[in-house]
Structure formats: structure tokens, C-alpha cells
N, C-alpha and C positions, 0 to 999 in steps of 0.2 A: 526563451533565453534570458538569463538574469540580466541587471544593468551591469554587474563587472564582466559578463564575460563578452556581452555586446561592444564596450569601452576598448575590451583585450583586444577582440577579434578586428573591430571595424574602426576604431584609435591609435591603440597604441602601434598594431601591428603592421598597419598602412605606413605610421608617424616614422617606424626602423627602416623599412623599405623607403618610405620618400629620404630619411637622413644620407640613408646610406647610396642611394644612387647619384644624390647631391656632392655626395664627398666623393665618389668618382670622379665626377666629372674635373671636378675641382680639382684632386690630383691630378687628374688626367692631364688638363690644362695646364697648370703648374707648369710640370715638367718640360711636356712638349714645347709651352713660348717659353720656357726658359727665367721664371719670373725667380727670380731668388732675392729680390729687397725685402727683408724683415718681416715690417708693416703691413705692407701688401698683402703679404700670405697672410697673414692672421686674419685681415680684413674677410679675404674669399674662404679662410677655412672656419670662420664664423658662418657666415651663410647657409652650409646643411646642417648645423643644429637649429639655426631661423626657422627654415624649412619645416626641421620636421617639430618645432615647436608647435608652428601654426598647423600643420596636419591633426597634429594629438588633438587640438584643442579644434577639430573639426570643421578649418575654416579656409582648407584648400586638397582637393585630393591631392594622389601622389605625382601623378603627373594629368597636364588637361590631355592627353593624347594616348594610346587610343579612347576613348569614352568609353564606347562600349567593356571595356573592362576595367576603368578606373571609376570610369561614372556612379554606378551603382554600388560600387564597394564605399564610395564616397557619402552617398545618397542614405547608406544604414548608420553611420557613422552617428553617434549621440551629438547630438549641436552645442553649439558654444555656450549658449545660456544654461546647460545644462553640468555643461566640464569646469566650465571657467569658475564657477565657486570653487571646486575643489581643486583643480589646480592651484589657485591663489591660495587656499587655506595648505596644502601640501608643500608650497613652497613656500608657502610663510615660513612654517615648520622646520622643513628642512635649512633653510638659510639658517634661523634661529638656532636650532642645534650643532651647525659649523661657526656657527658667530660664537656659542659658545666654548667649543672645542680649540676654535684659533683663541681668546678667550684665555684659555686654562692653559695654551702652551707657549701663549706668549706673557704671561707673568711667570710663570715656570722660569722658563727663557730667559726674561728679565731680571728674576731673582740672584740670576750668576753671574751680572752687569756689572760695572763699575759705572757708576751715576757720571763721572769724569772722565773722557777719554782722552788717551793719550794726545799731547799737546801736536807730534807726530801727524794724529791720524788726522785731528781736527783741522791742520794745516793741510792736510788734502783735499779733505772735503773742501774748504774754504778754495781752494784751487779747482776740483771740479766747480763748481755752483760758478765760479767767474768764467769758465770755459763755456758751461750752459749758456750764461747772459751774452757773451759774445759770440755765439753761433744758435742762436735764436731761429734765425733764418733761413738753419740747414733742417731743422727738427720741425719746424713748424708748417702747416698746409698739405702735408700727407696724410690724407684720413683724419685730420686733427683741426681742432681749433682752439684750441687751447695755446697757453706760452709755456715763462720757464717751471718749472714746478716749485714750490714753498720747501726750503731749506727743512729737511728731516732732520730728528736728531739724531744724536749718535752715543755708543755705549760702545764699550770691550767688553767683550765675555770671557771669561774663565772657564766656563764649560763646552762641553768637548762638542763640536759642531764642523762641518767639512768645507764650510766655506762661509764669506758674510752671505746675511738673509736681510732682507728687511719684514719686520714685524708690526702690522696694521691693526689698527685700535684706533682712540679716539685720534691720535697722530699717529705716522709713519716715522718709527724707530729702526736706524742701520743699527743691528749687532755685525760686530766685528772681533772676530778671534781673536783674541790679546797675542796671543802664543805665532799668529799669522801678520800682527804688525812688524817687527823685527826683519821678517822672511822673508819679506817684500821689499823690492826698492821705492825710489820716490814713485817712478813713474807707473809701476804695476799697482801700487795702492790708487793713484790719480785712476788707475781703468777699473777695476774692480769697485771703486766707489760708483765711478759714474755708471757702470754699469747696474749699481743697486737704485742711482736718482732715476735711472731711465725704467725702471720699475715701476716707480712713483708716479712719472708721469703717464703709464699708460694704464694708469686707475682713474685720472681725474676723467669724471665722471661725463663731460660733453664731448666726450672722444666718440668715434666714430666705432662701434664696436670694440669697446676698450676692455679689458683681462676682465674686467669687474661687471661689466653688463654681460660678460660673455659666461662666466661663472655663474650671476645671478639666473640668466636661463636656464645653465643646465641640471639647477637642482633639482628640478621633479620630471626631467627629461632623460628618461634610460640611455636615448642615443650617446646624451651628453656623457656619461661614463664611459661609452664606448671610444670617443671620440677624444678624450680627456690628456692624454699621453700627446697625441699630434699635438691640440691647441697649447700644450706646457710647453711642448718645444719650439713652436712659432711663437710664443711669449719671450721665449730665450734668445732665440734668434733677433727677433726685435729689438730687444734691451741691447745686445750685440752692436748693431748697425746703428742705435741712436748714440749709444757709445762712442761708439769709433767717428761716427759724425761730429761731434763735439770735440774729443780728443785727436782726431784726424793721425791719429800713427796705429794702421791696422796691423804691421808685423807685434808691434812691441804689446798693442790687446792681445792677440794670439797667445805671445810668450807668456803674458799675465794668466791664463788659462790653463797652461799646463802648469806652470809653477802652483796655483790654487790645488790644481787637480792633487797633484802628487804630495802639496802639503798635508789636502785632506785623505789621503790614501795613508797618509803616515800615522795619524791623529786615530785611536779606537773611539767611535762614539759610543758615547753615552747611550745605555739601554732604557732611561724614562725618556728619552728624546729619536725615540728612533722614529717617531712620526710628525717630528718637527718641520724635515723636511716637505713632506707634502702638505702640512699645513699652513708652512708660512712663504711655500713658493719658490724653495731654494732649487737649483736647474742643475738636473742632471745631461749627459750624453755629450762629455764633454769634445771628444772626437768630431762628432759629429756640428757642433758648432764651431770647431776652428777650422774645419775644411768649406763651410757654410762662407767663413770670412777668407779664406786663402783665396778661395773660385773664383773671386771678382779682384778688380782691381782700383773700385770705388762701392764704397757701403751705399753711396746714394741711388735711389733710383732712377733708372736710364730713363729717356726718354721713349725705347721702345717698350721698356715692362709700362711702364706709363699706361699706353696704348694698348697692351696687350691687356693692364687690369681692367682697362675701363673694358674693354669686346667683350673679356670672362664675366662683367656685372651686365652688360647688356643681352650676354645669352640666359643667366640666370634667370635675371627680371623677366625675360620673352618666355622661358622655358619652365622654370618652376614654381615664379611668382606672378601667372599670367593670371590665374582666376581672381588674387586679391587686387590687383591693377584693376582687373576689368570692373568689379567692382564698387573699385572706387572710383574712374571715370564714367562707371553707366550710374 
């Protein structure tokens, strides 16, 4: 048997089963305790791509149990000193090539800026970034250690886009539809901004499974495509609930969400830009995020999802990251 088809068979192919039984559970749990705080999910539904990162990279079967039939599928598996070069060289690679691509569509993007934005928007922003600072305390200590995030800048676009994005490069730039300042009142700009700061923040980099380390695994990890669509919408979600945490009026975010929605329903986009949106992050499913924030009656996390997250990281850890624990205490 070659070395790629040994990799296919006894790697990769273990790494979609261990991902995919990981995100079982995960939904599973989810649902059943009821966890619907932003954060949190994204936290547990990073976890089966962990998983089967480390499977690929031959350094935990799919599951420890039964042995007998995980054991030896384990045991053929190419070892780490063996994957891990090429892993890193693949995902150097690949990263490289989307750092190019975001790159190319965010000076694109930029190109139909105004370097000055409306005096309007800038007064929002200036209004979010002061809400940030004085509810510090609602946002911070969830999966986080981090504070407020560094003031992004800000442009209007003239080019035809369905909602603001923020565009990452050397700094974090808010585009903002010129044609969507007007449409908006004060208050729906204040949510829609802060929804694009709470982007920001959950890039910075000492975060606890932040958008940006969760991306950077999934580049040479098939699962991670697979999986790709959920983690987008638990990033949305999230930016959601730190939003409304900071602005604390969850009817009036909601309202802000359809008013975007149906502005960018109105707007034809642009056909050089028809994959700006998944380049630069901008969230689809908008239904499904206002019904996300209607279902509760506080964006913050109960005391019981509390509790429920931490059971769902103590069965992970017991259940499908027992072989790297043991390990590393033996």
C-alpha cells in the first residue's frame, strides 16, 4: 500500500468519523441542555474539528473504546513525525492562498471606499466603542481573556454589497454601504456597528477558540469544510449576543436585522463581488439569527448553560480526548 493511500485509509478517514461523531454529540447536547448563549456554542462546536485535527495528524484514535476495533485501525495510522511536515507545509499553503484571495477582495472592496466616512456613521461608531468600554464586564470572562477591542476603521462603500462587513488586513476595516447609512436610524446603525466590533473581537488572538484559530485549523482539515456553514453561523450568532450585551435592547438588534436584511434584498450585487461575502465573513441566515435572539429573554449566559457547558467539556475531554490527557499525565 502507497504512503497516500495508507494516510486516506488509516488518517484521513478515521480523522471524518472521529469529526463527525464529535459534532454529534455536540449537537446532540446543545439542543437537549438547551445551551443557546452565542459563545458557548462556538466554543463546543470548535471541539470536533480539534478532534479530528488531532486524529488526521495520528495522535489519538477515534474513539478509546471499543479497542478492539478502534485500536488497530489507530495503530496503522502514519505517526505524527511523519504527517506533521506536511500538514504544516499544506497549511502554510493553504492559509497563504486565502490570505491572498481575502487580499485581492479586500483592496477590490476598498477601491469603492470613501477614505471619509460619513460624519453620521462615524458618530455611531464613536457611540458603539463607548458602550463597549462601559460594559466591559458583560463581554469579558466567557471563553475570553481579552478586553475592549482597538477602534477599527471605517469607510462607505459605494459598491453594491448586502450588508456592512468588516475587511481584515494589516488592520480591521468596517465597510459600510453608503446607500444603507440614510436607511438606518441612529439606533440600528449603533447595532449593526457593534455587531461588526464584536467580529473584531472575536479574532483577537488569546481568545479561547476564537473565529481566527478555528479557521486557521480548518485549512488542511476536510472535516473543517464540512463543518464550515455551522461554525459561520455560531460566529453570527456570537457577534449577536455580544452585541446586544453591550447595547442591551435585544427587540430594536432584531429590528436592525431585518431592516439590513430587506435593504440588502433590494440592492443587485455586484458580480466581481459575488464572493466577497464568504471571503470577508459577512453572515448569512438572517431568520434564523433573530429567532436565535427572540428565544431568550437575556443574551447572557444563564447560570445553568454555565454548567451545562462546562458537563459537555468534561465528557469531551473523558470521551474523545482521553488518549491525549493520558499522555500527557503518564
Amino acid at each position: 500500500m502507497s504512503v497516500l493511500a495508507q494516510f486516506a485509509l488509516n488518517n484521513l478517514l478515521p480523522a471524518l468519523l472521529a469529526g463527525s461523531l464529535a459534532w454529534a454529540f455536540v449537537h446532540a447536547a446543545v439542543r437537549v441542555l438547551g445551551i443557546r448563549h452565542g459563545r458557548l456554542r462556538l466554543c463546543l462546536y470548535a471541539a470536533p474539528l480539534l478532534k479530528s485535527t488531532l486524529v488526521l495528524l495520528g495522535l489519538l484514535p477515534v474513539l478509546p473504546w471499543p479497542r478492539e476495533i478502534f485500536g488497530p485501525w489507530w495503530a496503522q495510522a502514519l505517526p505524527v513525525e511523519t504527517v506533521l511536515p506536511w500538514f504544516i507545509l499544506s497549511t502554510g499553503l493553504l492559509i497563504l492562498g486565502q490570505w491572498f484571495a481575502r487580499d485581492r477582495a479586500r483592496r477590490r472592496l476598498l477601491a469603492g471606499s470613501n477614505s471619509q466616512a460619513p460624519p453620521r456613521l462615524v458618530q455611531s461608531l464613536d457611540r458603539v466603542m463607548d458602550a463597549y468600554r462601559n460594559n466591559v464586564e458583560r463581554i469579558v470572562g466567557r471563553c475570553r481573556f481579552d478586553g475592549v477591542p482597538a477602534r477599527p476603521n471605517l469607510r462607505a462603500i459605494h459598491r453594491d454589497l448586502r450588508g456592512p462587513a468588516v475587511v481584515f488586513g494589516e488592520e480591521p476595516v468596517i465597510v459600510f454601504p453608503a446607500a444603507m447609512v440614510e436607511s438606518l436610524s441612529d439606533p440600528e446603525l449603533d447595532a449593526s456597528l457593534a455587531h461588526e466590533v464584536a467580529h473584531v473581537y472575536l479574532r483577537q488572538p488569546a481568545s479561547c477558540f476564537s473565529a481566527e484559530n478555528v479557521r486557521a485549523m480548518s485549512a488542511a482539515n476536510p472535516f473543517g469544510a464540512l463543518i464550515a456553514a455551522q461554525l459561520h453561523r455560531e460566529e453570527e450568532k456570537a457577534c449577536d449576543d455580544i452585541a446586544v450585551d453591550v447595547l442591551s435592547n435585544r427587540d430594536d438588534y432584531a429590528d436592525m436585522l431585518i431592516r439590513v436584511y430587506r435593504l440588502g434584498r433590494s440592492s443587485a450585487a455586484n458580480p466581481s463581488l459575488r464572493y466577497a461575502h464568504q471571503l470577508l465573513g459577512t453572515g448569512p441566515m438572517f431568520s434564523e439569527r433573530i429567532e436565535h435572539l427572540l428565544a431568550r429573554d437575556d443574551t447572557s449566559a444563564s447560570s445553568w448553560e454555565r454548567v451545562a457547558f462546562g458537563a459537555v467539556w468534561i465528557v469531551l475531554l473523558a470521551v474523545f480526548f482521553a488518549g491525549l490527557i493520558a499522555a500527557f499525565v503518564l
